[in-house]
N, C-alpha and C positions, 0 to 999 in steps of 0.2 A: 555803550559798545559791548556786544555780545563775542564770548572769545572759545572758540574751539581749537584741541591739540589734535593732530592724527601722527599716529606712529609709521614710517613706510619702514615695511623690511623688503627686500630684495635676493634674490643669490646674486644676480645679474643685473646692470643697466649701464645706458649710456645716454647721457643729454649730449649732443651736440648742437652746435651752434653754425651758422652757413660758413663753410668752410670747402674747398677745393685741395686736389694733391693727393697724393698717396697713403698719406697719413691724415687717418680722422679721428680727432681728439675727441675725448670727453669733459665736458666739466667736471670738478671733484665731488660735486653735492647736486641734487636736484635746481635749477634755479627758479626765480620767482616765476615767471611766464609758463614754467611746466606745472609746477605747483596751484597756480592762479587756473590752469584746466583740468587739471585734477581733480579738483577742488567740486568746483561745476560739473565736469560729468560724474560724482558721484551725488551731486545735488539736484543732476536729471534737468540742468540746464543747458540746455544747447547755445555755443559760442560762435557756431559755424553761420557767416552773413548768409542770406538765404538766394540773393540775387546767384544766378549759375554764371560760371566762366571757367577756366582753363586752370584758375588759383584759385584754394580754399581761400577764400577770404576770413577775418575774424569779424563778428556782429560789431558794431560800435557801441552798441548802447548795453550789452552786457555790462553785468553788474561788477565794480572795482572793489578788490578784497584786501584786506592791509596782514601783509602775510611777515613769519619769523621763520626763517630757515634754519636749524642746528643739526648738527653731526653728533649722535650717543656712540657711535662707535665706527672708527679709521674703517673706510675702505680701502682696499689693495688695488692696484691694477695690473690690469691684462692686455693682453692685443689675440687679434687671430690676423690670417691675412683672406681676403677676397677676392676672386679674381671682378674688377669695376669692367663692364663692359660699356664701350662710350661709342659716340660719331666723333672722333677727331676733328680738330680744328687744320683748316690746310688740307694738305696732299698727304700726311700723313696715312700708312696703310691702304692707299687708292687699290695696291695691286691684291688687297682681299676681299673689295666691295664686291667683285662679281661672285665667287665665293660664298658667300654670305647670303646671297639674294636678299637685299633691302635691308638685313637684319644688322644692328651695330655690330662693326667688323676691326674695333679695334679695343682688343683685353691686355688688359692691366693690371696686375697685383696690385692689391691697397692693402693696408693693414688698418685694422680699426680697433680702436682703446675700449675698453671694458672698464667698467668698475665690478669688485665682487667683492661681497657681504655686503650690501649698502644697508645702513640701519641709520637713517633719520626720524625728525621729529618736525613736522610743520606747525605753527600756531596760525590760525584763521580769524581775523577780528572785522568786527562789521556790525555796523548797524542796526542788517537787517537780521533780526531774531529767528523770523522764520527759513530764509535761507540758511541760515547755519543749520536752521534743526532739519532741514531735507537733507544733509548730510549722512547722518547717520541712518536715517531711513534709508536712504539707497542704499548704505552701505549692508543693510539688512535687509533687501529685497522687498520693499518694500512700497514701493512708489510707484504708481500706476503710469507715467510716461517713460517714454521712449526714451532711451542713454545710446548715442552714438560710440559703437563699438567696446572696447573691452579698456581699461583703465589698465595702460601699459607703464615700463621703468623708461620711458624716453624711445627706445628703438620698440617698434610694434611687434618683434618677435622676444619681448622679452617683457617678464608681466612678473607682480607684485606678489611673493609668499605672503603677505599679513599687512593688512592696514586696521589700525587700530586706532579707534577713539577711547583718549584716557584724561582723569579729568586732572593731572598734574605731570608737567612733560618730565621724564628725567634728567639726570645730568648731561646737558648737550656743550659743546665748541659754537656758539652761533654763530653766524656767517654777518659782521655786520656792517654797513656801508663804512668806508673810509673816506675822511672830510681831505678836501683840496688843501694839498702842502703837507696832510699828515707824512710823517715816519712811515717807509713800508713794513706793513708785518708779514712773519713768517705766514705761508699760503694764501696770502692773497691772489685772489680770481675775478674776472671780470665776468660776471651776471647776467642774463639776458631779463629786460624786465617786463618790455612790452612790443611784441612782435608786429611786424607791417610785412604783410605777404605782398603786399602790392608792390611796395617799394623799401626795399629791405635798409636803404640808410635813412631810412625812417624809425628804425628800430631801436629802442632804448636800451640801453646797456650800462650797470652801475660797478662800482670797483668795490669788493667784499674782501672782509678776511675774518676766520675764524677767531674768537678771542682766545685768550692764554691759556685760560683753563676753563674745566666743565663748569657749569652752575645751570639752576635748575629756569631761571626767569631770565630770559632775552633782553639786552639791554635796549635801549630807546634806539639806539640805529639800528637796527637787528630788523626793525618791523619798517616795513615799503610798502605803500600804495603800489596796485599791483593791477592792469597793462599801464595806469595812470591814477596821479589823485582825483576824487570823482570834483563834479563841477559842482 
């Protein structure tokens, strides 16, 4: 099992998760399923299923990564607000549709959460040797195929100050799953691990909590097969 760290730094990001409402959360850390794409578009593998439709679908047969998520350093949080412009459900705002001509005729103030400083540490473990070392070639421009768009912090208008391969992660909080019945710990968060665009309660999602203190090696629950363990 071949094992790579990448550093993310951040000013800005936000993961969220399929959520509705005026308030749109963040996760506190990058989770596995963002990380798990990351990962591959900087390895210049494409995740996107190729069949065309209405929804990105994800490939199935992409390759599964056994990933460590840690925090080296607290991010803060933010919000801004937006105005959401939607179709209403019902009769709501009927009497702006003509108004509007065909255009969504019903705005809404949302507010949406921010993370700022984000400074994680991902660990990458796999099999496959060569895959990890296309890693770093992309990260160094390096690789002769095509990378789908730009290696963003979760929202597409917000993108990564520094990604760094180093060969010893530093002192991180790991994020690491929590066993059924455990004690809750402080900040524990629920993970998104493997995404189904198709049918979103198809979607895997694990229960994580930072550990007590920093330390430089990820305990054993800390690392997940990541959209699945492979077969």
């Amino acid at each position: 099992m071949v094992t790579l760290w990448l550093r993310l730094q951040a000013p800005f990001a936000a993961f969220r998760w399929m959520q509705a409402g005026v308030w749109r959360a963040t996760s506190p850390i990058i989770p596995p399923s963002a990380a798990w794409g990351l990962a591959l578009n900087l390895a210049g593998l494409e995740t996107r299923a190729a069949a065309p439709g209405s929804t990105t679908l994800v490939r199935e047969d992409a390759p599964a990564l056994e990933l460590a998520i840690g925090q080296t350093a607290p991010a803060t949080s933010a919000t801004l607000y937006q105005q959401l412009h939607v179709y209403p459900v019902g009769n709501s705002g009927k009497e702006n549709k003509q108004r509007t001509h065909g255009a969504k005729h019903w705005i809404t103030p949302t507010r949406r959460e921010l993370l700022v400083g984000l400074d994680a540490i991902i660990g990458v473990r796999s099999d496959d040797g060569d895959l990890l070392g296309r890693i770093p070639e992309g990260l160094r421009g390096g690789l002769d195929d095509r990378r789908y768009g730009l290696p963003f912090a979760g929202d597409n208008n917000l993108l990564f100050d520094r990604i760094t391969v180093v060969d010893t992660p530093p002192p991180a909080r790991w994020y690491a799953r929590m066993a059924p019945g455990e004690q809750p710990r402080k900040g524990s968060c629920r993970l998104t691990v493997g995404i189904d665009r198709s049918d979103s309660s198809r979607t895997t999602t694990m229960i994580f909590a930072p550990t007590a203190a920093a330390q430089i090696s990820p305990p054993d629950s800390a690392w997940t097969w990541t959209p699945r363990p492979p077969a």
